[in-house]
C-alpha positions as CSV (number, residue, x, y, z in Angstrom):
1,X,-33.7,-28.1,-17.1
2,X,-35.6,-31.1,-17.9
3,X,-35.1,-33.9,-20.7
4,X,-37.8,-34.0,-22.5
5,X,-37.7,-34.5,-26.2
6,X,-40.7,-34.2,-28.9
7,X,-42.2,-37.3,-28.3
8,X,-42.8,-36.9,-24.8
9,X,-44.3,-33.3,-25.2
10,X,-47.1,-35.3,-27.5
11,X,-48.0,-37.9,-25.0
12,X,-48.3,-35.2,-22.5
13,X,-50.2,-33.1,-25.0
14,X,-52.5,-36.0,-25.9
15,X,-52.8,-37.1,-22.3
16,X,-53.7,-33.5,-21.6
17,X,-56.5,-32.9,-24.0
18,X,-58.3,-36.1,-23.0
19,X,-58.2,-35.5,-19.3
20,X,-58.6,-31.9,-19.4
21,X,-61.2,-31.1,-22.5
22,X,-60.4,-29.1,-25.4
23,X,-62.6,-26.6,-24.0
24,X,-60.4,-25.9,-20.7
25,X,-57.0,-26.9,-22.1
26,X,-56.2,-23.7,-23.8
27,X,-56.8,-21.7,-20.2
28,X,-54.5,-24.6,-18.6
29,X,-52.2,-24.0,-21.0
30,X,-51.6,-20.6,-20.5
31,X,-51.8,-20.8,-16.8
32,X,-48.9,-23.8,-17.2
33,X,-47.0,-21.5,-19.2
34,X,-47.0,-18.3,-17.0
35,X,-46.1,-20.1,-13.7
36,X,-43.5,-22.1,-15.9
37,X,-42.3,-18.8,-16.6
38,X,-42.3,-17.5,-12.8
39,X,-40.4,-20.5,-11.9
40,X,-37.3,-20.2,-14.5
41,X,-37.2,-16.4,-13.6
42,X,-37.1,-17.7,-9.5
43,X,-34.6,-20.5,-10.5
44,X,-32.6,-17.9,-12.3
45,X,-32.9,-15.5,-9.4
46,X,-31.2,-17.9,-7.0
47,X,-28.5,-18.5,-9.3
48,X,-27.6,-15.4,-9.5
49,X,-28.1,-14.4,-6.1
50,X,-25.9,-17.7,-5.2
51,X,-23.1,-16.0,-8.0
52,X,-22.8,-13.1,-6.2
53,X,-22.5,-14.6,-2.8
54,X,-19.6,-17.0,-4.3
55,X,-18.0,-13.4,-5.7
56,X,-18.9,-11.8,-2.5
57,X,-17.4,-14.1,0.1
58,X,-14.0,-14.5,-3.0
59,X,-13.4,-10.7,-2.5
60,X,-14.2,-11.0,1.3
61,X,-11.2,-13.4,1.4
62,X,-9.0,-11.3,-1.1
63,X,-9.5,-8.3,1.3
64,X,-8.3,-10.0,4.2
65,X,-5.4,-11.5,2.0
66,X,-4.2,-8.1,1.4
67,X,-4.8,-6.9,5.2
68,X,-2.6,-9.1,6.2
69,X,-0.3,-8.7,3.2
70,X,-0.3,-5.2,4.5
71,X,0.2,-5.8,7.9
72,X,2.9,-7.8,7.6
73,X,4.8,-5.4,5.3
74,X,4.0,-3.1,7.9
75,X,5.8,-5.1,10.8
76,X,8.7,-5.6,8.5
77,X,9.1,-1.7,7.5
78,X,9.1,-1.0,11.0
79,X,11.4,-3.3,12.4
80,X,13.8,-2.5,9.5
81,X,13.4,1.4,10.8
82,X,14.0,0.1,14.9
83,X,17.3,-1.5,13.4
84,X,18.2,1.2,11.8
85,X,17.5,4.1,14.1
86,X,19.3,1.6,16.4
87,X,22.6,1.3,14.0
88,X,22.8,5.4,14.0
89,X,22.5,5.5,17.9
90,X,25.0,3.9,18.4
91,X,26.8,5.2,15.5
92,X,26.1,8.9,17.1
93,X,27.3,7.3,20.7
94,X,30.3,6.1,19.4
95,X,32.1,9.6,17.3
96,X,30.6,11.5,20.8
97,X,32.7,9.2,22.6
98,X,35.9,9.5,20.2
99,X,35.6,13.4,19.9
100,X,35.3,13.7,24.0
101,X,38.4,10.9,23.5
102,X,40.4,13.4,21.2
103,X,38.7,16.7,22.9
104,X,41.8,17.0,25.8
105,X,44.4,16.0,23.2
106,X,43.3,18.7,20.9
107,X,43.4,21.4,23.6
108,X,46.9,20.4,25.1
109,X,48.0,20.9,20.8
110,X,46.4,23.7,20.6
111,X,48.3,25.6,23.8
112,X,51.8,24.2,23.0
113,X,51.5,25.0,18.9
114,X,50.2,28.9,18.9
115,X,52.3,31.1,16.7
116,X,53.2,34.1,17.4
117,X,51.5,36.5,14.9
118,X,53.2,40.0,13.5
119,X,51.7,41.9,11.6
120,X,53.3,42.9,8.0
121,X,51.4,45.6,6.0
122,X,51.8,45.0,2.2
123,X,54.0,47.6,0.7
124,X,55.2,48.7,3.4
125,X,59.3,47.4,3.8
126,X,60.8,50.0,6.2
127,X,58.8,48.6,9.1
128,X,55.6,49.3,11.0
129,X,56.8,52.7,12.7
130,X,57.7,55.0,9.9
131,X,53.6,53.9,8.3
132,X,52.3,55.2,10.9
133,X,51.2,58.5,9.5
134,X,50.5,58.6,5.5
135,X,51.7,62.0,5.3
136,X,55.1,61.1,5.8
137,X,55.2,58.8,2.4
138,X,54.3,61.8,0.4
């Protein structure tokens, strides 16, 4: 805290015991030392209080770093989804629009191209009137 080297503690010392008596200067010592002692411990208390207002107002501005971080990712995702929701719209919009294109050609191929159907049992080569009855294979 302070520069003060051996020699200056003796002068101090010297000073001390002439001014002050050798009777009272072991009392003023101790009282010198406690409040010395109270003030490091308030000095040291301020420091660190003053440490962990720097760390508190650092993580204060990392938070809203990452709000925004967050936000912003946010906006993106959901303009991404708009555009895509958007692209499959009109996606949907445009195979309605061909299949109600193609529906009236489809039906007119449909009428003109039915088969006629027979039926043909398996087995059966003589014809659908003499299977009529199973007996009559017997």
């Amino acid at each position: 805290m302070f520069d003060i080297g051996f020699s200056e503690l003796m002068v101090i010392a010297i000073v001390a015991l002439v001014v002050i008596g050798p009777e009272r200067l072991p009392k003023v010592a101790r009282t010198a030392g406690l409040l010395f002692g109270r003030l490091q411990r308030y000095v040291n208390d301020v420091k660190a209080d003053v440490s962990r207002e720097l760390q508190l107002d650092e993580l204060k501005k990392m938070q809203a770093d990452m709000q925004e971080s967050a936000r912003s990712f946010e906006r993106s995702i959901s303009s991404e989804m708009q555009t895509v929701e958007q692209t499959v719209d009109e996606t949907v919009q445009s195979a309605q629009t061909y299949v109600q294109d193609l529906a009236p050609t489809a039906d007119a191929l449909a009428l003109s191209e039915t088969p006629a159907v027979t039926a043909v049992v398996p087995g059966d080569a003589a014809g659908p009137a003499e299977s009529a009855s199973p007996a009559a294979r017997v």
